[in-house]
PDB file of N, CA, C and O in Angstrom:
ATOM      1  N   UNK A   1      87.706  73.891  76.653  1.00  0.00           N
ATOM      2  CA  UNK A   1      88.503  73.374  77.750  1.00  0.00           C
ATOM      3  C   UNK A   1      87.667  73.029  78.983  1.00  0.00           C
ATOM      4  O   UNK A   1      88.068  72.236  79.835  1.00  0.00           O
ATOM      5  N   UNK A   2      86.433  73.685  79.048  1.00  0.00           N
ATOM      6  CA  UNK A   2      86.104  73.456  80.236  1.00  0.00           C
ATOM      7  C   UNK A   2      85.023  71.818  80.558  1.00  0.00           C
ATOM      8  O   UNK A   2      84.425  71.441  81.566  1.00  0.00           O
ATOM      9  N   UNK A   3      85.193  71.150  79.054  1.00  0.00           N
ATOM     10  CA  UNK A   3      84.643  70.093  78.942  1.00  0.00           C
ATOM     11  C   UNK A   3      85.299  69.067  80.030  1.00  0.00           C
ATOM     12  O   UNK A   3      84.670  68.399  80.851  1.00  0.00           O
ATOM     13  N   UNK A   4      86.787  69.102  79.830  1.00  0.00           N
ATOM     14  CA  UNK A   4      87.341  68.132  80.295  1.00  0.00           C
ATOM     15  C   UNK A   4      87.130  68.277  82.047  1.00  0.00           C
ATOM     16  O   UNK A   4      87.006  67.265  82.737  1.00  0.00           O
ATOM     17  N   UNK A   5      87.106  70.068  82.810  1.00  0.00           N
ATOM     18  CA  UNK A   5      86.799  69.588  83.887  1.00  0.00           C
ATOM     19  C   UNK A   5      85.524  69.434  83.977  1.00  0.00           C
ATOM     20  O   UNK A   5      85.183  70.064  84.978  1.00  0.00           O
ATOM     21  N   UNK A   6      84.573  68.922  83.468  1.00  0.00           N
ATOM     22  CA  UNK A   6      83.340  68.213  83.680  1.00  0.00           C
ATOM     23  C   UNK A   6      83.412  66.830  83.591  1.00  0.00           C
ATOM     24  O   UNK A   6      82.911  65.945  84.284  1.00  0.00           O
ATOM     25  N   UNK A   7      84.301  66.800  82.376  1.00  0.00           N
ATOM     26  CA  UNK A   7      84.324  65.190  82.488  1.00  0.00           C
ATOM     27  C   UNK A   7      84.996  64.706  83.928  1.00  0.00           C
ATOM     28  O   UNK A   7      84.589  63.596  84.270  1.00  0.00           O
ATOM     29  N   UNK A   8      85.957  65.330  84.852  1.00  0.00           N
ATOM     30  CA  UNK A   8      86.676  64.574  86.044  1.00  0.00           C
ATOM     31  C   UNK A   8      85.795  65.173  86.819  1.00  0.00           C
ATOM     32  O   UNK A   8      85.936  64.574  87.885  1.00  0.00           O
ATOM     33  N   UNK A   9      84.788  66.153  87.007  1.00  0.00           N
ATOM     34  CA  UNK A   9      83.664  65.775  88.189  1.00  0.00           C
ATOM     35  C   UNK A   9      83.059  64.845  87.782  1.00  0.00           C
ATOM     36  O   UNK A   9      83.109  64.063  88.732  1.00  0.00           O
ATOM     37  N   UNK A  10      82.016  63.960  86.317  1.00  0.00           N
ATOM     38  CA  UNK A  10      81.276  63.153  86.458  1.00  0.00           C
ATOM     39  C   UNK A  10      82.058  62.034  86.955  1.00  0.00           C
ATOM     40  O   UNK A  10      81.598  61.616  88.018  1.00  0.00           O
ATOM     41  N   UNK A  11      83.338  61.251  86.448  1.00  0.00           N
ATOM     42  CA  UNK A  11      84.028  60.578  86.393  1.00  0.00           C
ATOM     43  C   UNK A  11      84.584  60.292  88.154  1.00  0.00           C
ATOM     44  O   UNK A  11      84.860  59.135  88.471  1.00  0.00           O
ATOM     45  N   UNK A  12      84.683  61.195  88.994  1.00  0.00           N
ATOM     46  CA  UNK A  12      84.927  61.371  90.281  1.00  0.00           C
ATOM     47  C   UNK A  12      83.772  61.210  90.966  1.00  0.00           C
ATOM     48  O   UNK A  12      84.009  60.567  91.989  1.00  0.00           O
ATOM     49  N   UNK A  13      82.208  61.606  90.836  1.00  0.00           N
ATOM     50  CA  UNK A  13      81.284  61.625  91.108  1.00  0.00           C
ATOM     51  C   UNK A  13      80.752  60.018  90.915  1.00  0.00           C
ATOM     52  O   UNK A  13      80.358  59.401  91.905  1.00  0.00           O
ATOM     53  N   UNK A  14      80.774  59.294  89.370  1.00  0.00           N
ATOM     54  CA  UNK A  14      80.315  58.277  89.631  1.00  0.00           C
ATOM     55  C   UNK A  14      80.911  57.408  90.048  1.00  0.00           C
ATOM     56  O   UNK A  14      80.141  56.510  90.389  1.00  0.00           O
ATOM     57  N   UNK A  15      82.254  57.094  90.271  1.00  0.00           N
ATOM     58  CA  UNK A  15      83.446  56.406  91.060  1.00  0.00           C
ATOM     59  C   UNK A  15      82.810  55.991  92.506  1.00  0.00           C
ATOM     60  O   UNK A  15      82.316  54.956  92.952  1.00  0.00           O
ATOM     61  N   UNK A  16      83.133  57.680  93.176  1.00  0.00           N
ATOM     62  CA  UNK A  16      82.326  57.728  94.442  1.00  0.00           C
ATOM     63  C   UNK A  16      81.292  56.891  94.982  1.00  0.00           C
ATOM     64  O   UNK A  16      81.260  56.204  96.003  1.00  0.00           O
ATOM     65  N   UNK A  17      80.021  57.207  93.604  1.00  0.00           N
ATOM     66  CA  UNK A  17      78.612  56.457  94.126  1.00  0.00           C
ATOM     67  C   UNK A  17      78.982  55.170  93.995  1.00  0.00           C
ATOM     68  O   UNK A  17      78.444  54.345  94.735  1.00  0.00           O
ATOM     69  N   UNK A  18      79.951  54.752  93.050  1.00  0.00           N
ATOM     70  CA  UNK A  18      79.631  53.218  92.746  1.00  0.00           C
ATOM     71  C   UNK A  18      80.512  52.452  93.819  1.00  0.00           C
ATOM     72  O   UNK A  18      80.026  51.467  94.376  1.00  0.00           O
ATOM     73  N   UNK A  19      81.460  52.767  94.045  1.00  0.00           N
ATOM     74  CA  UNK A  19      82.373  52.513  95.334  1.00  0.00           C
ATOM     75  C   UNK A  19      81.799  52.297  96.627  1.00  0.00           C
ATOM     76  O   UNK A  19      82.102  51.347  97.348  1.00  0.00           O
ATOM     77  N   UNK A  20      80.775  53.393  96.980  1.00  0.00           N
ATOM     78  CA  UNK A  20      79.462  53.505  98.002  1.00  0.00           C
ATOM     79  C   UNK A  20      78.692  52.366  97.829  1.00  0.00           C
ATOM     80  O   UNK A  20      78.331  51.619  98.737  1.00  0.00           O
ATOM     81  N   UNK A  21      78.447  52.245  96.653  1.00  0.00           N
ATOM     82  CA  UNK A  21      77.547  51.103  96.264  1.00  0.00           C
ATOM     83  C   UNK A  21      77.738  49.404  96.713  1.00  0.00           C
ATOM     84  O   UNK A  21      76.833  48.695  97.153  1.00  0.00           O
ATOM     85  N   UNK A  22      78.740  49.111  96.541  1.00  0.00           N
ATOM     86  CA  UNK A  22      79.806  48.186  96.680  1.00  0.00           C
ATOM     87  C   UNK A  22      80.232  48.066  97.835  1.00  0.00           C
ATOM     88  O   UNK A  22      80.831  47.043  98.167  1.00  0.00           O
ATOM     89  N   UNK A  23      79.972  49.288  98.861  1.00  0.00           N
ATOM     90  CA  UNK A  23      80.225  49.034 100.330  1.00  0.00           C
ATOM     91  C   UNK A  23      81.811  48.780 100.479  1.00  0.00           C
ATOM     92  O   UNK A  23      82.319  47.917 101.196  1.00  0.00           O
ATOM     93  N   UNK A  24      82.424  49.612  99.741  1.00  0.00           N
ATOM     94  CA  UNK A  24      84.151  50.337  99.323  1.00  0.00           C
ATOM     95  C   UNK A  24      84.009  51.633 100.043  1.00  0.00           C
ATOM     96  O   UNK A  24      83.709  52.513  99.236  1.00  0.00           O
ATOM     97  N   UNK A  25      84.129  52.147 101.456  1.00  0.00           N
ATOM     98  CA  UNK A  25      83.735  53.565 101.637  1.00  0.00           C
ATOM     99  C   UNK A  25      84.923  54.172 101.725  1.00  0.00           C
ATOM    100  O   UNK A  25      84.729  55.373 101.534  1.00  0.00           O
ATOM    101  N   UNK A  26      86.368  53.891 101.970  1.00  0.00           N
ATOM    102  CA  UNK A  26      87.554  54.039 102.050  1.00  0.00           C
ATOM    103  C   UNK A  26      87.798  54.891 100.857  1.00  0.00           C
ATOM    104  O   UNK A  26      88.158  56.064 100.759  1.00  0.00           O
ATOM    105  N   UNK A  27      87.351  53.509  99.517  1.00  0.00           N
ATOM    106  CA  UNK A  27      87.636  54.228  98.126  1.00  0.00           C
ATOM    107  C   UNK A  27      86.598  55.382  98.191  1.00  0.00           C
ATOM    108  O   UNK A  27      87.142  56.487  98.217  1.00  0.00           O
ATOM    109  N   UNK A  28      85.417  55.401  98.220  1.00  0.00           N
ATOM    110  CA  UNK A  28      84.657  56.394  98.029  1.00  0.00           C
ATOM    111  C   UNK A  28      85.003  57.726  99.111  1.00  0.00           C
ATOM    112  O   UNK A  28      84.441  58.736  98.691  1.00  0.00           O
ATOM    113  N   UNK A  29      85.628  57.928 100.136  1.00  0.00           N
ATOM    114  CA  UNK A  29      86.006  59.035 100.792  1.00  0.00           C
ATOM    115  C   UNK A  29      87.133  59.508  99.836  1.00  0.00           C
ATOM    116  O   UNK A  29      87.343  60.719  99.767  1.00  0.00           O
ATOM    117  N   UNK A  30      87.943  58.572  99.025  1.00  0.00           N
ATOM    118  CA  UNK A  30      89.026  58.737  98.272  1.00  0.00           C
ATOM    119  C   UNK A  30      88.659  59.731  97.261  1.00  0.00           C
ATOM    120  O   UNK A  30      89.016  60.908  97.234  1.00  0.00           O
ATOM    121  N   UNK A  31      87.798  59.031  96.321  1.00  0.00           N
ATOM    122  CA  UNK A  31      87.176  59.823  95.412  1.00  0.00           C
ATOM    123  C   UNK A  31      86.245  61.154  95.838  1.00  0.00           C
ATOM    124  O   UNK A  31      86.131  62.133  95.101  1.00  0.00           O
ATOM    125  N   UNK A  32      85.830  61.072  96.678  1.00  0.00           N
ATOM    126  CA  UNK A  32      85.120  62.538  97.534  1.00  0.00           C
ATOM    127  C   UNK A  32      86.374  63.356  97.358  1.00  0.00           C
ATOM    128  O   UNK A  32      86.318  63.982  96.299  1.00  0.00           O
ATOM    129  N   UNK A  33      87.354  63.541  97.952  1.00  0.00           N
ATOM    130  CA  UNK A  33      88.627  64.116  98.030  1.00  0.00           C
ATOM    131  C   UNK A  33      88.832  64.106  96.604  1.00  0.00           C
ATOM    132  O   UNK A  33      88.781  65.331  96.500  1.00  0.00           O
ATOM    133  N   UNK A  34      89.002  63.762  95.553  1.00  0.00           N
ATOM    134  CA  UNK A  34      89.537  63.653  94.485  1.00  0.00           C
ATOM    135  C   UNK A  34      88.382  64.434  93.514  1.00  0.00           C
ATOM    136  O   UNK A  34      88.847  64.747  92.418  1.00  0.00           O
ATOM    137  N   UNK A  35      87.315  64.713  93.669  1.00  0.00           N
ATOM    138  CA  UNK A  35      86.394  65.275  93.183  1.00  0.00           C
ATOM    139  C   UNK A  35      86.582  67.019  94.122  1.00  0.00           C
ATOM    140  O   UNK A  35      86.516  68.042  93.441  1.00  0.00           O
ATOM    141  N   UNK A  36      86.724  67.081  95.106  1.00  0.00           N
ATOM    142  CA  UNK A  36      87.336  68.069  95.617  1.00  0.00           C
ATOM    143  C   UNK A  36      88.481  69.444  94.920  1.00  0.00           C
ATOM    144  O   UNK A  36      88.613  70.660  94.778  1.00  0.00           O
ATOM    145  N   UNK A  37      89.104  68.080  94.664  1.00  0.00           N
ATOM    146  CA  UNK A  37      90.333  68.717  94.414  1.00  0.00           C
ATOM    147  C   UNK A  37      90.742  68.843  93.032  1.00  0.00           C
ATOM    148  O   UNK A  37      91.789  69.322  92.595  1.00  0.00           O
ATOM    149  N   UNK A  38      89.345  68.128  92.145  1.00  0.00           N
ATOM    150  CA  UNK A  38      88.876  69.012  90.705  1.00  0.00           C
ATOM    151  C   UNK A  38      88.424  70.258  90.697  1.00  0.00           C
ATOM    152  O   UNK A  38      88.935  71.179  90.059  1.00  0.00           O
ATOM    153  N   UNK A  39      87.126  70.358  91.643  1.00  0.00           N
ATOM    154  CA  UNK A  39      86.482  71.388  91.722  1.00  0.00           C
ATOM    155  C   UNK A  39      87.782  73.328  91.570  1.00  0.00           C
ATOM    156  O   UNK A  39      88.018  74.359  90.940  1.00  0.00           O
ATOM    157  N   UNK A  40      88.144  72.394  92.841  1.00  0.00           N
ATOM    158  CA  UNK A  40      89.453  73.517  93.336  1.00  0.00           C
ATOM    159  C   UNK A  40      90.219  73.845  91.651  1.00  0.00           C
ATOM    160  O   UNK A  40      90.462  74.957  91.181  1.00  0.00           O
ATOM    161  N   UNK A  41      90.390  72.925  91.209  1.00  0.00           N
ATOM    162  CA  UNK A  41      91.511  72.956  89.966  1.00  0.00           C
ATOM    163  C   UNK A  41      90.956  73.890  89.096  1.00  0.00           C
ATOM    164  O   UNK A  41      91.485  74.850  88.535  1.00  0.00           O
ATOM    165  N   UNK A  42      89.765  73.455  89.064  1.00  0.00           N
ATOM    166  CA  UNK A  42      88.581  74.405  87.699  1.00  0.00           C
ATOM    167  C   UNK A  42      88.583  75.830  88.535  1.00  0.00           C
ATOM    168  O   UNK A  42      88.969  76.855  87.973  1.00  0.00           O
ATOM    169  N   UNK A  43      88.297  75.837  89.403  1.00  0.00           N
ATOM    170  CA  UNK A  43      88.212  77.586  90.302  1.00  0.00           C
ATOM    171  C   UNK A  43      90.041  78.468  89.792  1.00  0.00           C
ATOM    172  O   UNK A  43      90.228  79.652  89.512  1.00  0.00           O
ATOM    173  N   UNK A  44      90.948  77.462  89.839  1.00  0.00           N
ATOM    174  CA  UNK A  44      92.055  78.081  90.034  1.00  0.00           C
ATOM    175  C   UNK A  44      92.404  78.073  88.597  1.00  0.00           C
ATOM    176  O   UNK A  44      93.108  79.020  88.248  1.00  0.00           O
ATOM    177  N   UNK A  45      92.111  77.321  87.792  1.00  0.00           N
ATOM    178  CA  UNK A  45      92.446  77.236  86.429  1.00  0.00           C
ATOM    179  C   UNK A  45      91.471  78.675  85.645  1.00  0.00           C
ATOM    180  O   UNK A  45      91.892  79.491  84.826  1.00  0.00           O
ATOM    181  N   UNK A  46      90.345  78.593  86.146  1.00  0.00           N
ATOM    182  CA  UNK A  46      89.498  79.738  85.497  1.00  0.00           C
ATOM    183  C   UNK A  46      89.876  81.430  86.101  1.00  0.00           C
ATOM    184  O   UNK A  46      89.584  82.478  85.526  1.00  0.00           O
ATOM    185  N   UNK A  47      90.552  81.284  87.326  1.00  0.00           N
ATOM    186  CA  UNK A  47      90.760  82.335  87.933  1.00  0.00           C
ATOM    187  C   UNK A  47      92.533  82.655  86.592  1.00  0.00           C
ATOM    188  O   UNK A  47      92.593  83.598  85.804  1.00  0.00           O
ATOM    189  N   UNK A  48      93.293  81.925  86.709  1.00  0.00           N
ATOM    190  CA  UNK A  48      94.278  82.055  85.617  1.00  0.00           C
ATOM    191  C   UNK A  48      93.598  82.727  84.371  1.00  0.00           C
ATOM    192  O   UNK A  48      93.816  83.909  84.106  1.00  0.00           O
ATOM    193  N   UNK A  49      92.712  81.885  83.565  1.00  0.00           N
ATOM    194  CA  UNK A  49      92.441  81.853  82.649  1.00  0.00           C
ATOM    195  C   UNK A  49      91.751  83.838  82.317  1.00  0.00           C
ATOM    196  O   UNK A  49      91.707  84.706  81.445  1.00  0.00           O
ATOM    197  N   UNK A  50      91.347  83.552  83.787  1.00  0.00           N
ATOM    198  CA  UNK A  50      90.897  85.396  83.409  1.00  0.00           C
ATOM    199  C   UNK A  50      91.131  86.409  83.071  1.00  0.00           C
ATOM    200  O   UNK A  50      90.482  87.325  82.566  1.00  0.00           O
ATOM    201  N   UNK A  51      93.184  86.100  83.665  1.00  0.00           N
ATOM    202  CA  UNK A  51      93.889  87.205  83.804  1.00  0.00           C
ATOM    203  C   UNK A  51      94.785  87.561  82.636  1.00  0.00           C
ATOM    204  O   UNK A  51      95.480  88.576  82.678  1.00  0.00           O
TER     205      UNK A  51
END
């Protein structure tokens, strides 16, 4: 299980850069936030998963 939250940090992560890239910084603050709020998911999902 813990594949998939890796796959939505890379997937959030390269969004970000490429958005940056493209001189999209709107989208890329978007995806910053959205990579965020994976991170958070995996902390709270593994904190479940413990108990």
């Amino acid at each position: 299980m813990y594949e998939n939250w890796y796959g939505w940090f890379a997937l959030n992560g390269l969004s970000l850069c490429l958005y940056a890239y493209k001189g999209l910084y709107l989208f890329s603050v978007l995806y910053f936030f959205y990579l965020l709020i994976s991170i958070g998911g995996m902390i709270k999902w593994r904190k479940s998963v413990a108990q």
